[in-house]
C-alpha positions in Angstrom: -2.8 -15.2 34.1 -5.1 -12.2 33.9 -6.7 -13.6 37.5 -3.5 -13.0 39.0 -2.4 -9.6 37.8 -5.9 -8.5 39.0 -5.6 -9.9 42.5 -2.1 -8.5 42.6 -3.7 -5.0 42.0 -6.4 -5.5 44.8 -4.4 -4.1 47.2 -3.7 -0.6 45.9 -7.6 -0.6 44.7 -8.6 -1.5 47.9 -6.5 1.6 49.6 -7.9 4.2 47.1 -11.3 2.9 47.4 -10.5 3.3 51.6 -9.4 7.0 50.8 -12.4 7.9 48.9 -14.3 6.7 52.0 -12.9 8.8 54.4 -12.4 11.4 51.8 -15.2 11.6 48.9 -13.7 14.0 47.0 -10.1 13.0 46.8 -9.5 13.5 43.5 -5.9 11.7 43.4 -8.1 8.3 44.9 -10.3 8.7 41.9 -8.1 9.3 39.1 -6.4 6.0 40.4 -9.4 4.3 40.2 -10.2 5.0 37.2 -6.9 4.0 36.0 -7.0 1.0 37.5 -10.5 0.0 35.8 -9.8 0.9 32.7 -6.4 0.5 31.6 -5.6 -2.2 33.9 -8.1 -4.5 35.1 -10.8 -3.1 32.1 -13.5 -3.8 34.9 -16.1 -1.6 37.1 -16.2 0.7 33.9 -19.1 2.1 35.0 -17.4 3.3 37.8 -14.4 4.2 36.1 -16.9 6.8 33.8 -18.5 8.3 36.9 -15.4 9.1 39.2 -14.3 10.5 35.6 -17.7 12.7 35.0 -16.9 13.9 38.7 -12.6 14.9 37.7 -14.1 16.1 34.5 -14.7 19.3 35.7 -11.8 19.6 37.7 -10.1 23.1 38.3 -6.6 21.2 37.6 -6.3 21.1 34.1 -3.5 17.9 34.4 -6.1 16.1 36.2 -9.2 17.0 33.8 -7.1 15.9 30.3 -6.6 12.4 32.4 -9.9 12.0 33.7 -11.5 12.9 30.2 -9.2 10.5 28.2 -9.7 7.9 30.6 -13.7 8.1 29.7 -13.0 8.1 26.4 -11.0 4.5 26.8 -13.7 3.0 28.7 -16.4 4.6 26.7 -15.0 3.5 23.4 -14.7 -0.5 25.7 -18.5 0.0 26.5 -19.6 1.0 23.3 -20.0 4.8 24.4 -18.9 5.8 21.2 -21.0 9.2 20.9 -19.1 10.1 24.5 -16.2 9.2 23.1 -15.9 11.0 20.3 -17.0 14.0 22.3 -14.4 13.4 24.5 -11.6 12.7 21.8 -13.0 16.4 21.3 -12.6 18.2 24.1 -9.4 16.8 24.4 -7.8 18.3 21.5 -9.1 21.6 22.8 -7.3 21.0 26.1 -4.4 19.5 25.1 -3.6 22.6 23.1 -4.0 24.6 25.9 -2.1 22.7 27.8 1.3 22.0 25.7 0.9 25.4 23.8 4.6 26.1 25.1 5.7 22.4 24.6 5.3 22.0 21.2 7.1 18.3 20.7 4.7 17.2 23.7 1.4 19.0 21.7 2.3 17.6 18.2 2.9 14.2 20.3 -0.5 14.1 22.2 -2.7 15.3 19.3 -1.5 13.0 17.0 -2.5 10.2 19.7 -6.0 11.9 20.1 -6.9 12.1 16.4 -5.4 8.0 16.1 -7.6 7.5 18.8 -10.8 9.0 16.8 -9.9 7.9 13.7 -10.0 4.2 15.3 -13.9 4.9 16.9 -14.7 6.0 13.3 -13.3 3.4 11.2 -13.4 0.4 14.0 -16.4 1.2 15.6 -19.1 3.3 13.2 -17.4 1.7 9.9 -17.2 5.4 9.2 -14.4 5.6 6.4 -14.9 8.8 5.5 -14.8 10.5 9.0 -12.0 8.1 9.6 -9.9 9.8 7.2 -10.9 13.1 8.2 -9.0 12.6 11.7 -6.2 10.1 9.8 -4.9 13.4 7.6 -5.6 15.8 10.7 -3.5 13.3 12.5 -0.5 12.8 9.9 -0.2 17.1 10.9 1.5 15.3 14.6 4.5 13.2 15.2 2.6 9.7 15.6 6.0 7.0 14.2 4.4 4.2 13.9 4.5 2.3 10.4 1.6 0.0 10.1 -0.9 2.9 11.4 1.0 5.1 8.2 0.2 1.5 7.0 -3.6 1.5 7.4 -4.2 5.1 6.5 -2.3 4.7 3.1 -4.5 1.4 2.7 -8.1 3.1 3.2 -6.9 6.4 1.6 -6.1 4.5 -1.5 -9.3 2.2 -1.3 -11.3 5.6 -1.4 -8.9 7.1 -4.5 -7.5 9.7 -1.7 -4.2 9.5 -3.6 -2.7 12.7 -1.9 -3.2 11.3 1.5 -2.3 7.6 0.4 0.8 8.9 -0.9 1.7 10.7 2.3 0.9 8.2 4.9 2.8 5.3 1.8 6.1 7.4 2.2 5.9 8.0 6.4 5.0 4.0 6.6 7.9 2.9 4.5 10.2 5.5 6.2 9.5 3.9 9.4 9.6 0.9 8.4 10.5 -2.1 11.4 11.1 -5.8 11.5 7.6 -6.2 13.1 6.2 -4.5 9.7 7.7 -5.9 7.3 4.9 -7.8 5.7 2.1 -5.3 5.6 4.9 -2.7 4.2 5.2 -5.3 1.6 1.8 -5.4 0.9 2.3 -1.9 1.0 4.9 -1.5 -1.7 3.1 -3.8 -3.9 -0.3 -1.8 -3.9 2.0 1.3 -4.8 3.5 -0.6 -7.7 -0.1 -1.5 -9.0 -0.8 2.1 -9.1 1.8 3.7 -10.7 1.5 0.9 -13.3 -1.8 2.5 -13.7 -0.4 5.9 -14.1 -1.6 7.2 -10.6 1.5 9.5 -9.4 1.5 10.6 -5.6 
C-alpha cells in the first residue's frame, strides 16, 4: 500500500526537514529530500526542484550531477519538459567530466542520460525525430536492456532509418530475456517482412 510505504518514510523526512531547520544550507538534508520526493514518495515536487535549483550550483560536483538529475525526474513528472531536457544536457557535460577516468561508469551513465531524453522526446513532445537523435547517441553507451534496443529498432524502422533499425534489431535480439520474449518476436517478424522486401541492414 503506497499509504504505508509513505508513512514508513515520514520519519527520516521529518529528521532532514529538522536539519535543514537548524541548518539551511545543509546540503546532505536537501539532496535527501529531494530524493525522497521524487523517487520515492513522487510528492512536494515543487520542493524537491527548489532544494535542487539551490545543490545545482554546488561546488561538489557528486552532489551537483544528483541534484540536477533529480530535477530532471521531477521535471519530466510535472511536465517541466523544457527544464528537463536542459537538464538531461548539462548532465552529459558533467558526467563526462566526472567519469573521464572511469570509462565503464561514463559509457554506463551517458547511455542512461541519452535513454532518459530520448523518452521526454518521444513520450512527452511525440518528437520522433529528436527521439532518434539521442536513441543512436545512446546505442554509442552500454545501456543492456532488450525491449529499449526493442523500441528503438521499432521507431527507427517506422521512419525507414534502416542503419539504426538494424543496429538496435541485433543488440535487442542479443540480449534477448524471458520477460522479452514477445516483443522480440514481434521484433523478428518485422525483420523478416523487410528483408522479404529486399531491405538489408
Amino acid at each position: 500500500d503506497a499509504g504505508e510505504e509513505h508513512s514508513m518514510l515520514d520519519p527520516a523526512y521529518n529528521s532532514f526537514k529538522t536539519v535543514l531547520a537548524m541548518e539551511p544550507s545543509n546540503e546532505e538534508a536537501m539532496l535527501y529530500l529531494a530524493y525522497i520526493n521524487t523517487f520515492l514518495t513522487r510528492t512536494n515536487l515543487t520542493e524537491s526542484i527548489a532544494y535542487s535549483d539551490v545543490l545545482s550550483k554546488s561546488a561538489d560536483l557528486p552532489t551537483k550531477i544528483k541534484a540536477i538529475s533529480y530535477r530532471m525526474e521531477a521535471c519530466s513528472i510535472t511536465g517541466a519538459i523544457a527544464q528537463a531536457l536542459k537538464d538531461a544536457d548539462s548532465l552529459i557535460g558533467l558526467t563526462r567530466d566526472f567519469y573521464k577516468d572511469n570509462r565503464t561508469a561514463l559509457e554506463y551513465e551517458l547511455g542512461h542520460i541519452y535513454m532518459k531524453k530520448a523518452d521526454l522526446y518521444l513520450e512527452h513532445q511525440q518528437d520522433e525525430k529528436k527521439a532518434m537523435v539521442a536513441f543512436t547517441e545512446a546505442l554509442n553507451y552500454l545501456h543492456p536492456d532488450p525491449l529499449t534496443y526493442n523500441t528503438i529498432a521499432r521507431l527507427a524502422f517506422d521512419h525507414q532509418e534502416y542503419e539504426l533499425g538494424g543496429k538496435a534489431a541485433t543488440m535487442a535480439l542479443l540480449e534477448n530475456n524471458a520477460d522479452s520474449d514477445s516483443a522480440l518476436m514481434a521484433l523478428q517478424k518485422r525483420l523478416e517482412e523487410l528483408s522479404s522486401k529486399g531491405i538489408e541492414n
